[in-house]
N, C-alpha and C positions, 0 to 999 in steps of 0.2 A: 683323390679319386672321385671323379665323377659320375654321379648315380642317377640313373632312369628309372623312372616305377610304369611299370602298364599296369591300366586298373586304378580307374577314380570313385571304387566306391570305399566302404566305411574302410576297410585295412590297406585298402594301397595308398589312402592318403594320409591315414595311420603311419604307417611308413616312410613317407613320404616327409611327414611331421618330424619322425626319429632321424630320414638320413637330412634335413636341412638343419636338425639343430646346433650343428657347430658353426653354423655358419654358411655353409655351402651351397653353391644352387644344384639345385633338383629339376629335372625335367620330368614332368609325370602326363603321360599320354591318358585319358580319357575317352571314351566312345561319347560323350552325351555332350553336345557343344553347350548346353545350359551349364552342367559342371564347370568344364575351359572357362565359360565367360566368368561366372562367378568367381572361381578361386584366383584367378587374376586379376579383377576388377574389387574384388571385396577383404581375400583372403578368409573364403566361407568357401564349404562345399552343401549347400542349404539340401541337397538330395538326403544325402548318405551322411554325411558329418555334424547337422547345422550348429552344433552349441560349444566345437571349436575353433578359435581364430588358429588362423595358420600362418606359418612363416609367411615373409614376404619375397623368401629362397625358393619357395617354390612355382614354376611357372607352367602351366598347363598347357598341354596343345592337342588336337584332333590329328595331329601330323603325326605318324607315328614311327616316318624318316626323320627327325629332327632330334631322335634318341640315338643317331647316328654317332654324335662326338661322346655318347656315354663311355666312362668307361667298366660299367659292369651295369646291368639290370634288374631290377627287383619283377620280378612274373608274376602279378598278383589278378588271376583272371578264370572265371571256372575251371572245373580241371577239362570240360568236355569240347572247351572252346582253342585250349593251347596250341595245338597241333596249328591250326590257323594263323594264331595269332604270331608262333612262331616262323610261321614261312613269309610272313611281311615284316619281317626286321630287314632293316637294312643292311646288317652285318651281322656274316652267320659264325663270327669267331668272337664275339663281345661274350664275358663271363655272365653266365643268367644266373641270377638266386630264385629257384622255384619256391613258391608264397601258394601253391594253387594243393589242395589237398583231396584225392580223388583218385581211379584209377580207369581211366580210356574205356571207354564201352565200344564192342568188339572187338577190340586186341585185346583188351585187357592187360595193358601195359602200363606201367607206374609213370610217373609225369617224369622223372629222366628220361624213361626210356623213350616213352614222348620227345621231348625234346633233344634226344641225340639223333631220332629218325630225323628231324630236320635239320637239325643243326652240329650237325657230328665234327664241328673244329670248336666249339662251343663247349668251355670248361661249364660243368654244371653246379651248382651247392642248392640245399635245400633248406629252406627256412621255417621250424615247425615249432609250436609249444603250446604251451596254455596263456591265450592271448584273447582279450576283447578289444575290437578296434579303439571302444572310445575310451580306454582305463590306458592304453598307450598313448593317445594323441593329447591323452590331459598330464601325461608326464609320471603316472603311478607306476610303482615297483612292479615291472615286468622281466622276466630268465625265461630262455628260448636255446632251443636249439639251432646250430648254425652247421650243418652236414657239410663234406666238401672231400672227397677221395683224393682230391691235391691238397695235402691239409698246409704247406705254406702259405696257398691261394685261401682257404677256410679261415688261417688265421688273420690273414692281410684284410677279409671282408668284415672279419668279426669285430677285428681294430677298427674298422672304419664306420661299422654301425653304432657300437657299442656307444653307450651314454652312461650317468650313473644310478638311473630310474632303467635303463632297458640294458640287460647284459645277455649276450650272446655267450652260450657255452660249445666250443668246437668237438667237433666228429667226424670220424672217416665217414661214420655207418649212414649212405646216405639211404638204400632201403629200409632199414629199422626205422629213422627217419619218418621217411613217405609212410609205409604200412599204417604206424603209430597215427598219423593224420588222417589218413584214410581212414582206417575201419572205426576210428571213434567218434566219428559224424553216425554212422551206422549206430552206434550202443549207446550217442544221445538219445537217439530218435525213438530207442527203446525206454530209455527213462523218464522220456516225456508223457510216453504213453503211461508207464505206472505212475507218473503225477497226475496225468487228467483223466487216467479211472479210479485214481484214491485207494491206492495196492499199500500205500504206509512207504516210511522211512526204511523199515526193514528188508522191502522187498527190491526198493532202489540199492541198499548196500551190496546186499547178493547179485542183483544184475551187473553193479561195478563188477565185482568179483570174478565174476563168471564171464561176463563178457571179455576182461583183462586176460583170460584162459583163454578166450578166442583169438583177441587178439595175437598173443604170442604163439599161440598154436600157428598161427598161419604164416607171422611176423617169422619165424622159425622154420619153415619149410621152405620163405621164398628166401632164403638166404641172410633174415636181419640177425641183431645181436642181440641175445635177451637182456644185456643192461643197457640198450639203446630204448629197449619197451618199456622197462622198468624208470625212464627220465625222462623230462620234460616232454619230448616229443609222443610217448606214449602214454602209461599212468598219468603224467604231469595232465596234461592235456585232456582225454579221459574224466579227471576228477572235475576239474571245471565245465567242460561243456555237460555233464551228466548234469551239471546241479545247478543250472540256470535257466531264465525265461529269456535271457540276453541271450542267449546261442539259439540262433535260426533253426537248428538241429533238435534241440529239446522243445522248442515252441511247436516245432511241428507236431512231434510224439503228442504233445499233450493235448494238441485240437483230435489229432486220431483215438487218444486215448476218451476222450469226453464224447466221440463216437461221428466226428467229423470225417466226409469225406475227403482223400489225401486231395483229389484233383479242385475241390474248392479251397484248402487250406494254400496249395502252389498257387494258385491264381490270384488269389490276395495277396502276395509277398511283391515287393520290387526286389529284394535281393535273395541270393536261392540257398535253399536248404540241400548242400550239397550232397547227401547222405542216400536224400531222395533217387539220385543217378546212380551213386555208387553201388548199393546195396544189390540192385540184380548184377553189376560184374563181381562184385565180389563176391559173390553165390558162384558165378560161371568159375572165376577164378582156384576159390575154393574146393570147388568137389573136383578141378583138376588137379589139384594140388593131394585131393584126397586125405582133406582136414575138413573136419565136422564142427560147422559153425551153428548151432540151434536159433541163436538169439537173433544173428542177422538173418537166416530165412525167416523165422518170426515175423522179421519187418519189411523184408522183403512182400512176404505174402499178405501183410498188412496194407502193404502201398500200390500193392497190385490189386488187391478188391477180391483176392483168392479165401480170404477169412475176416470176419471180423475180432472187433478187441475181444467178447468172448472167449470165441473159440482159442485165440491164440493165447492169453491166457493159463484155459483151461490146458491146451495141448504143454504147456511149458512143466504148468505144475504134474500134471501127469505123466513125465517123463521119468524111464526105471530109473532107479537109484544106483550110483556106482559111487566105486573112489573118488576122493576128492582129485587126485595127482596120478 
């Protein structure tokens, strides 16, 4: 099986890394012609990557007709950009592995659903878990979820990922999946903040906590599985981005947390804190779902400049008391 990745930054060449390592070549399409030239000419991606050597399976190109003779694709591309990027494939029945975690701002549509608006002969699978690009592409113990509502086609992708440092675990549940990706960029960005205002260990445990109750509140209304929230792609994932400086997502939290402005913390970044998009659809999403999410409006009205860390805070802890369940 021959494998396409869109997307040359830090995890689509992450990926890129895992499907060349038996040997195979890889076509991985790129937007930055300085990437292409490099990981061709060097087997470096000095942007996004620099202190992995890469296959020499893998070949880059700005062509992004030359994913043509793929025969399935890794989608590894904001979630905000897909819709696009999906209607310049050359073949709109090649199996895609969604890699992109986010949910459509104004549809507010999950990245399948994304991606069957354009491509609706296009078997979809979703690729989610607790993953750092460079802890993958240096060959360290990584478990991920591998979604796929064809679970023959899920299983056949998962064989074909799978290495002995990176194991693919199969699942129908491709929205438990997505959710799980989605809103836990959002309840990084939350934990970031109680690292860079110095709220303690304890106050981070509780936000995991509570936020995983948002999660699956919403995960559960739009149809996921609650032991799909409860693995890899939800908890799983969840516990890592919460509790690192390596997640784009918690870096952000913790410049807003120290009392930065969100719109100078984006602007510094070359690669995005996907969270920062999500969070107002996910607010849209939610109060139509008629699921009460506290933590991501907290951050929502954080990165809109509607409250500062204070007040949010102060609103969190001052919220009545109820049952826990």
């Amino acid at each position: 099986m021959k494998i396409g990745v869109i997307g040359g930054g830090a995890w689509g060449t992450a990926l890129a890394q895992v499907a060349a390592a038996g040997g195979d070549r890889v076509r991985l399409w790129a937007r930055e012609p300085e990437v292409v030239d490099a990981i061709n000419a060097t087997q470096r991606n000095p942007l996004f990557l620099p202190d992995v050597a890469l296959s020499p399976e893998i070949r880059a190109t700005t062509e992004i007709g030359a994913l043509g003779e793929c025969d399935a694709i890794l989608v590894v591309t904001p979630a905000q950009h897909l819709r696009g990027i999906c209607a310049q494939l050359p073949r709109h029945d090649t199996p895609l592995i969604l890699c992109a975690k986010g949910i459509e701002a104004g549809t507010r549509k999950l990245m399948s659903e994304t991606a069957r608006d354009t491509c609706p002969h296009a078997p979809i699978a979703v690729l989610s878990g607790p993953t750092f690009a460079h802890e993958v592409a240096a060959g360290l113990p990584t478990a991920i979820t591998l979604a796929c509502e064809d679970e023959a086609l899920g299983q056949s992708l998962a064989r074909r990922l799978a290495r002995p440092s990176f194991r693919p675990y199969a699942s129908t549940d491709v929205i438990g999946a997505e959710i799980g990706g989605a809103v836990k960029n959002v309840l990084a960005i939350a934990c970031g903040v109680v690292e860079g205002a110095g709220l303690g260990q304890n106050a981070r445990a509780s936000l995991i906590s509570r936020g995983f109750a948002e999660m699956t509140r919403f995960g559960l209304a739009r149809g996921a599985r609650a032991e799909t929230l409860a693995g890899l792609s939800g908890l799983g994932d969840l516990v890592l981005t919460c509790s690192s400086t390596s997640s784009r997502n918690f870096s952000l939290g913790k410049g807003l947390g120290q009392g930065r402005a969100a719109a100078d913390l984006m602007a510094d970044r070359r690669t995005v804190a996907e969270g920062a998009f999500t969070a107002p659809v996910l607010i849209e999403a939610a109060r139509e779902a008629g699921v009460d999410m506290p933590i991501a409006e907290a951050v929502d009205a954080l990165l809109a400049g509607r409250a500062d860390v204070r007040a949010v805070i102060e609103g969190m802890l001052g919220r009545p008391l109820k049952r826990e369940h």
